[in-house]
C-alpha positions as CSV (number, residue, x, y, z in Angstrom):
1,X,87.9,-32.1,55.3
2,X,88.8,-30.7,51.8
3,X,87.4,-34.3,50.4
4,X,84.0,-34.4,52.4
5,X,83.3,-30.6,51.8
6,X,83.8,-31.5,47.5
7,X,81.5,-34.2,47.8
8,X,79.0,-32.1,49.5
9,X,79.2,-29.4,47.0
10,X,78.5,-32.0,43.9
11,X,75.7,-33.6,46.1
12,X,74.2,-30.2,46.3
13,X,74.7,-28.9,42.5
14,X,73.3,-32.2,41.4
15,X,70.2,-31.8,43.9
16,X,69.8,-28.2,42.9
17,X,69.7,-29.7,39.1
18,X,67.2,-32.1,39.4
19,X,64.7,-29.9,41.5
20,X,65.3,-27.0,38.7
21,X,64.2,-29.3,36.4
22,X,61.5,-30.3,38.1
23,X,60.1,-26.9,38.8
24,X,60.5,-26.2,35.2
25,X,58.8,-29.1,34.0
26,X,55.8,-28.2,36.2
27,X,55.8,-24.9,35.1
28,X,55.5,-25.7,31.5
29,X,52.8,-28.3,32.1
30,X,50.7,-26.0,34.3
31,X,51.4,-23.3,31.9
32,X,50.0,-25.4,28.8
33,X,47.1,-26.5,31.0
34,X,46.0,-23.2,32.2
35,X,46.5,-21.3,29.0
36,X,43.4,-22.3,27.6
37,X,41.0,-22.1,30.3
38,X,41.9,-18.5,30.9
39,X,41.7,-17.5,27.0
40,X,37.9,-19.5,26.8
41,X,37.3,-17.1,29.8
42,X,38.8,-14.3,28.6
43,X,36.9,-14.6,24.9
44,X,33.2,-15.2,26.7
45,X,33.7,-12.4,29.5
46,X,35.9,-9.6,28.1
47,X,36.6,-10.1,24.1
48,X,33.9,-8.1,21.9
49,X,33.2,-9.5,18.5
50,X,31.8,-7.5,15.4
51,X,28.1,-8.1,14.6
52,X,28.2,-10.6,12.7
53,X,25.2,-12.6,10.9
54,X,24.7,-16.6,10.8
55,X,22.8,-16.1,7.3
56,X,23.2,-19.4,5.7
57,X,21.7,-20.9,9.4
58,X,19.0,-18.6,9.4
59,X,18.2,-18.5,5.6
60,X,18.1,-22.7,5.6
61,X,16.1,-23.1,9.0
62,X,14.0,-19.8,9.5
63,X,13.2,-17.9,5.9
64,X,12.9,-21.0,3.6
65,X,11.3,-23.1,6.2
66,X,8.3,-25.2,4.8
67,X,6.9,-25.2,8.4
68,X,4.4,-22.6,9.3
69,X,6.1,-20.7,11.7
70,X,3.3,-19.3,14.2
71,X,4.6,-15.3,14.5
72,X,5.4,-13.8,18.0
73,X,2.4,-11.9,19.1
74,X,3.3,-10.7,22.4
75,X,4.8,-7.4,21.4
76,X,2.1,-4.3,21.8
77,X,2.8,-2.1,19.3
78,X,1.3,1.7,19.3
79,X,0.0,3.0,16.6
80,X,2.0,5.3,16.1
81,X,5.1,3.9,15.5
82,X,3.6,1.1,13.2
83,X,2.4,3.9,11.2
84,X,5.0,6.6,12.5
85,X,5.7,7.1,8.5
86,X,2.5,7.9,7.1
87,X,1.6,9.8,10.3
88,X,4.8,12.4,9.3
89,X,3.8,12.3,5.6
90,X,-0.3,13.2,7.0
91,X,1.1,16.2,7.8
92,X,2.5,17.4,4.3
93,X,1.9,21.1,3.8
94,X,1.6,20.4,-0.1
95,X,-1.8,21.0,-1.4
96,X,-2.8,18.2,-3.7
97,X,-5.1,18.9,-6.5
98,X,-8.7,17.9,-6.4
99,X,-9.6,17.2,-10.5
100,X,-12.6,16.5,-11.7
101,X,-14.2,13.7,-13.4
102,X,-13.9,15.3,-17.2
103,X,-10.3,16.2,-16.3
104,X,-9.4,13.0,-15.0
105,X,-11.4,11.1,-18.4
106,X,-9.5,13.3,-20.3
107,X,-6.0,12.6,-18.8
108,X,-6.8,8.9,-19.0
109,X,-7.8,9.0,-22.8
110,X,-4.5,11.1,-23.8
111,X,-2.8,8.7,-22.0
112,X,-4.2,5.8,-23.9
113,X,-5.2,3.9,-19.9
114,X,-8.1,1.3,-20.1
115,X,-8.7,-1.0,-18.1
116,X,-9.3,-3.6,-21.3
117,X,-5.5,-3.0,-22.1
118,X,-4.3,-3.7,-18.5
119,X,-6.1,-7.1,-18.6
120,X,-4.5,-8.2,-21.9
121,X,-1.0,-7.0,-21.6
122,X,-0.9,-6.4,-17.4
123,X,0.8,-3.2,-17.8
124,X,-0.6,-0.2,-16.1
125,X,0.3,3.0,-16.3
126,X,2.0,5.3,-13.2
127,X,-0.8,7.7,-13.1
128,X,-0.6,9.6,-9.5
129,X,-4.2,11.1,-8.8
130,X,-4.2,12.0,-4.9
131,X,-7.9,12.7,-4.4
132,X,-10.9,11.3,-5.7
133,X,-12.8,13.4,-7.5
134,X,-16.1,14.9,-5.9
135,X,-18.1,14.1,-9.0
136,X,-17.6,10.6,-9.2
137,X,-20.6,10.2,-7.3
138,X,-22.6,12.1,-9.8
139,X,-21.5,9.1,-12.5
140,X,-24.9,7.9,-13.0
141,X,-23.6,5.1,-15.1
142,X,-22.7,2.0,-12.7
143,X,-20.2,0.5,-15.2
144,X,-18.3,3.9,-15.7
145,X,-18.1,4.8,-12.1
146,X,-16.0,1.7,-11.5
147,X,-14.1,1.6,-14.3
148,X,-12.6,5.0,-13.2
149,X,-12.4,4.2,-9.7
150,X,-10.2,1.1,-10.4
151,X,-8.2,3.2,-12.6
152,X,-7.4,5.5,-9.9
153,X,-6.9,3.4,-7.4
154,X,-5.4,0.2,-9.2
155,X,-1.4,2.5,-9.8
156,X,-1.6,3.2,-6.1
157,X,-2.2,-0.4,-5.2
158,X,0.3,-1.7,-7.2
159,X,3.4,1.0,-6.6
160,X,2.3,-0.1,-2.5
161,X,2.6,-3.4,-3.2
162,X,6.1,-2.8,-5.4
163,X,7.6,-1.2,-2.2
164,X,7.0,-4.3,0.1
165,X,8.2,-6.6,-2.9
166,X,11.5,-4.4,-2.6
167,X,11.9,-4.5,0.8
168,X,11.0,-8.7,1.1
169,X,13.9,-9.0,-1.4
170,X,16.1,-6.8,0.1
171,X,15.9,-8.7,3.7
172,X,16.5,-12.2,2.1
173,X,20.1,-10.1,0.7
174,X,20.8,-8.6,3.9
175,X,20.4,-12.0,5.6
176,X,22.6,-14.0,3.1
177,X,25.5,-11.9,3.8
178,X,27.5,-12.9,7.0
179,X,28.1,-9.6,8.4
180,X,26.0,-6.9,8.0
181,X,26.7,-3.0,7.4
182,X,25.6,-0.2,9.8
183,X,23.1,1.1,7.1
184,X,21.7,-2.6,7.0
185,X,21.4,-2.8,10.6
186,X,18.9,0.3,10.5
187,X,17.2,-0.7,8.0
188,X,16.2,-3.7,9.8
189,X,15.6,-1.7,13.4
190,X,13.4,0.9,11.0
191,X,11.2,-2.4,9.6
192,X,11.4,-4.5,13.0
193,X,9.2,-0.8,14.2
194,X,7.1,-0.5,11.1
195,X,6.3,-4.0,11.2
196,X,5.6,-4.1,15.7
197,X,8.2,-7.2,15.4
198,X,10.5,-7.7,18.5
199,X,14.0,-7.3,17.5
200,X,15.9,-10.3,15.5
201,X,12.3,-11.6,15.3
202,X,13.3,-12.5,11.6
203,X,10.5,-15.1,11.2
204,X,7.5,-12.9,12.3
205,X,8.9,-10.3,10.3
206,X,9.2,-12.8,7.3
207,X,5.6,-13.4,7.7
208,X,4.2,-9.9,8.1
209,X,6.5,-8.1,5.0
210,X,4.4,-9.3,2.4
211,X,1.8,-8.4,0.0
212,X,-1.5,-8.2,-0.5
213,X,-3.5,-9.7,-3.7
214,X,-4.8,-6.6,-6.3
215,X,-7.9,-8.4,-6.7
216,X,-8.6,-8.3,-2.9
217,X,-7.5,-4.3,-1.8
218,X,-10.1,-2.9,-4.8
219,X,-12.6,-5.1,-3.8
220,X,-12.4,-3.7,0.4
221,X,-11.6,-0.1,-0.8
222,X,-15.1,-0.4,-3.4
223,X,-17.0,-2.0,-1.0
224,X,-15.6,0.7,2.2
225,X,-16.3,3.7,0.2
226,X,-19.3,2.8,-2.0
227,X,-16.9,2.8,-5.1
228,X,-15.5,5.6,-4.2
229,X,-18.5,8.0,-3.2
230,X,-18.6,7.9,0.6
231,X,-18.0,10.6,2.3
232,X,-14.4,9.2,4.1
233,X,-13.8,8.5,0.9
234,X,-14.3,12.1,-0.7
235,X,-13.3,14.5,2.8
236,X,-10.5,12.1,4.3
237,X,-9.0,10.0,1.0
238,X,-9.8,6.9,3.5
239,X,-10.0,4.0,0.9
240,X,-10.5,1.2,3.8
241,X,-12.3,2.6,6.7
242,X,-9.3,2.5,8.6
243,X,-10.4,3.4,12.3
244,X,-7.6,5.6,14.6
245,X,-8.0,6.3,18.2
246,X,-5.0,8.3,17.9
247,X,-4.5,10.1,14.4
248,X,-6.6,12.5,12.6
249,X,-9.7,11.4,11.8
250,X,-13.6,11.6,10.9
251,X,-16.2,10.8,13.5
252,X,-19.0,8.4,11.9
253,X,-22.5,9.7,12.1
254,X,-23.9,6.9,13.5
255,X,-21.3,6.1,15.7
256,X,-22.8,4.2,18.9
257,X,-22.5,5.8,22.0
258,X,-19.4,5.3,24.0
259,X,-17.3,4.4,20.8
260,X,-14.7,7.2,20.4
261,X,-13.2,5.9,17.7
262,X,-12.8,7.8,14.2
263,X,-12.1,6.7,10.5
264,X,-8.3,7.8,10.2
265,X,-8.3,10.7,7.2
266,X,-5.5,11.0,5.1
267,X,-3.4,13.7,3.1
268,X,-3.7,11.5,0.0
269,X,-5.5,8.0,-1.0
270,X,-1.4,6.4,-1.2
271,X,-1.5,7.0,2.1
272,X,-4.4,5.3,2.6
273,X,-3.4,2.4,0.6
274,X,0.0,2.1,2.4
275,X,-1.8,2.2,6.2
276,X,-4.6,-0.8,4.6
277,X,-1.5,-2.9,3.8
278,X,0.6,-1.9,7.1
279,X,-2.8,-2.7,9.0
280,X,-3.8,-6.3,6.9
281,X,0.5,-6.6,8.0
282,X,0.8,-6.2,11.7
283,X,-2.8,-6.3,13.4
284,X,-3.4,-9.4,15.1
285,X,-7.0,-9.9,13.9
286,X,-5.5,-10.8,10.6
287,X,-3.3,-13.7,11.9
288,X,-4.9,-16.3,10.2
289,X,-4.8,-14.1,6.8
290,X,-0.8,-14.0,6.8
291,X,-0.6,-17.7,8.4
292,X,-2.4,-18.3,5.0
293,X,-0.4,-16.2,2.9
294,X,2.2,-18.1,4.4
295,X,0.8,-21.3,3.2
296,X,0.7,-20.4,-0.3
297,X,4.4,-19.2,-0.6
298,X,5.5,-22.4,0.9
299,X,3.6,-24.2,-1.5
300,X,5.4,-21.7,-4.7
301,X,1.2,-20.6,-5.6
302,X,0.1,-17.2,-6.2
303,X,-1.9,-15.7,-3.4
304,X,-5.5,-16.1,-3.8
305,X,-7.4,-13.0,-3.4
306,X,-10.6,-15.9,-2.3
307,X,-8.4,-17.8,-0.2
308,X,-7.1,-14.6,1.8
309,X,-11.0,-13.1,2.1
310,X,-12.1,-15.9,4.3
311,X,-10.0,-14.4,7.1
312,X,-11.5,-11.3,6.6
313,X,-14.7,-11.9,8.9
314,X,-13.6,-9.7,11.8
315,X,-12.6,-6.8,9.2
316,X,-16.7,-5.5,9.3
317,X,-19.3,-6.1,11.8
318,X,-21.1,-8.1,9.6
319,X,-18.6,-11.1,9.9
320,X,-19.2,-13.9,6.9
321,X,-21.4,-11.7,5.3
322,X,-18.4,-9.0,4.4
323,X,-16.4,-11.8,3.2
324,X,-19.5,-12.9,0.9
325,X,-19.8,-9.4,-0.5
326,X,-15.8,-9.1,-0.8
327,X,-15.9,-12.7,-3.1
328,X,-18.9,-11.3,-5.2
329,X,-16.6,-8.2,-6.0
330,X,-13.5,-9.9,-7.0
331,X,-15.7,-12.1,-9.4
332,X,-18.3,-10.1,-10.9
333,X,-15.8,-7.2,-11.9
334,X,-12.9,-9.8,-12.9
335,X,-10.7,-7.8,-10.6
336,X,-8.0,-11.4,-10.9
337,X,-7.1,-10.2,-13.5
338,X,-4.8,-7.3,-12.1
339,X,-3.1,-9.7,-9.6
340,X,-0.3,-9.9,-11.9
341,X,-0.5,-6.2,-13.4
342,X,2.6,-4.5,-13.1
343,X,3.5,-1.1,-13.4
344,X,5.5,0.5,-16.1
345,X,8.6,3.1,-15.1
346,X,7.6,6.7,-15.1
347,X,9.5,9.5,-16.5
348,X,11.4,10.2,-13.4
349,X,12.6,6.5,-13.2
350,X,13.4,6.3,-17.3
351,X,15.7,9.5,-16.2
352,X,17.5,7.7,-13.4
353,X,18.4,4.9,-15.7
354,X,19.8,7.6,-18.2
């Protein structure tokens, strides 16, 4: 009995072995096996990364992208938040100061401004005026009335077209970092809304934050306002006849019936310059101008004032005939040769540097 019941006992412990190793061995192989399929589930369902930003993917196939890249159209925008900005700024309680003609000549000369000096060197000078001055009209002498209207207006252009050169620049370094900061990431919400592009729409918004040619904003705002004598011009500081169904405006006299639309008026001709370039930047009737625009930066050429016009036909009622009158503008006044001016620091940027 003592003999039987022994080799029992080492039956058992050796059974009892081999089915603990066993077990183990299946534990450890389902363990290994299983482990990864619950972490992949675990990272896609529960895990929340940082924001991060595929730049080098986006800067190589999207931004730098010789293809024409046709821009997403399907977002409505309301006019007030593409121009939510100027809109606040309309409402400015600070009283501008209306000069007049002899003043402004006067500041022009001490300052040593002419427009012969800007075509040579393409340096112009940071002269702010806000309002156009109500004599201008009175300038009986052609060739003086629009030499001091493109010295008004040609600083305003320019310091426009300076902040959307900033802002193009700063979105190709936001997009070549791989993560991005909390101010960044407003930034781009604020110019995704100013620009009526749908979020992470980075192509479209490529597209639409650009500039417009020197040559080609004087010639519209001389041909909308009569070289600065019409009367949007003079009561509302609209350079472009910029029409609002929403904003503050001026009702046209001749307005046909059933047309409730006004000429938006501004609290200062920047502020018309700024809405012109927002407008030329986000409506969809000027598609084809940016898809050209486009064109030329792929190509590394300057952007033709000309070239840009011919998609202008829908900007007047008179269709090929505006763009006509636009081209004779730009040529017979030599207004090329500001596409390059640039504007020197003023006083308040010297003392930031200091």
């Amino acid at each position: 009995m003592k003999k039987f019941n022994k080799s029992g006992f080492i039956k058992n412990k050796s059974f009892n072995l081999v089915s603990r190793f066993i077990l183990s061995s299946f534990i450890v192989i389902s363990f290994f096996y299983v482990t990864p399929m619950i972490i992949s589930f675990t990272d896609k369902n529960f895990n929340k990364k940082e924001f991060t930003n595929n730049s080098k993917n986006i800067l190589n196939n999207t931004l730098n992208s010789d293809n024409i890249i046709e821009e997403d159209s399907d977002l409505e925008s309301d006019e007030r938040d593409l121009l939510y900005d100027i809109l606040e700024e309309n409402n400015s309680e600070i009283n501008l100061v209306r000069y007049t003609t002899s003043e402004i000549d006067s500041l022009f000369k001490d300052l040593n401004y002419n427009l012969k000096d800007v075509r040579n060197t393409k340096l112009v000078k940071p002269i702010d005026i806000g309002l156009l001055p109500n004599e201008i009209k009175n300038i009986a002498n052609t060739k003086k009335r629009k030499e001091m209207f493109i010295k008004i207006v040609l600083p305003l252009i320019i310091k426009e077209n300076n902040k959307i050169r900033i802002d193009r620049k700063r979105l190709f370094t936001i997009l070549n970092k791989n993560s991005n900061t909390e101010i960044e990431k407003k930034w781009l919400k604020k110019k995704y809304k100013q620009y009526g592009v749908r979020q992470n729409d980075l192509s479209t918004l490529k597209i639409r934050m650009d500039e417009i040619p020197v040559s080609l904003a004087i010639a519209q705002a001389a041909k909308e306002t009569g070289w600065g004598t019409s009367r949007f011009a003079l009561k509302g500081n609209a350079l472009f006849g910029q029409w609002t169904w929403s904003g503050e405006g001026l009702k046209p006299k001749n307005a046909d019936e059933g047309k409730d639309h006004k000429v938006m008026k501004f609290h200062s001709l920047q502020l018309s310059v700024r809405a012109y370039l927002r407008n030329l930047n986000t409506h969809s009737t000027y598609k084809n101008l940016r898809k050209a625009r486009t064109e030329l930066r792929n190509q590394n050429k300057a952007l033709d004032s000309i070239i840009l016009s011919r998609h202008l036909d829908k900007y007047a009622e008179t269709g090929n005939q505006y763009i006509e009158v636009l081209q004779k503008i730009i040529e017979q006044n030599s207004l090329k040769d500001f596409d390059e001016a640039r504007l020197l620091p003023s006083s308040k940027d010297l003392e930031s540097l200091i």
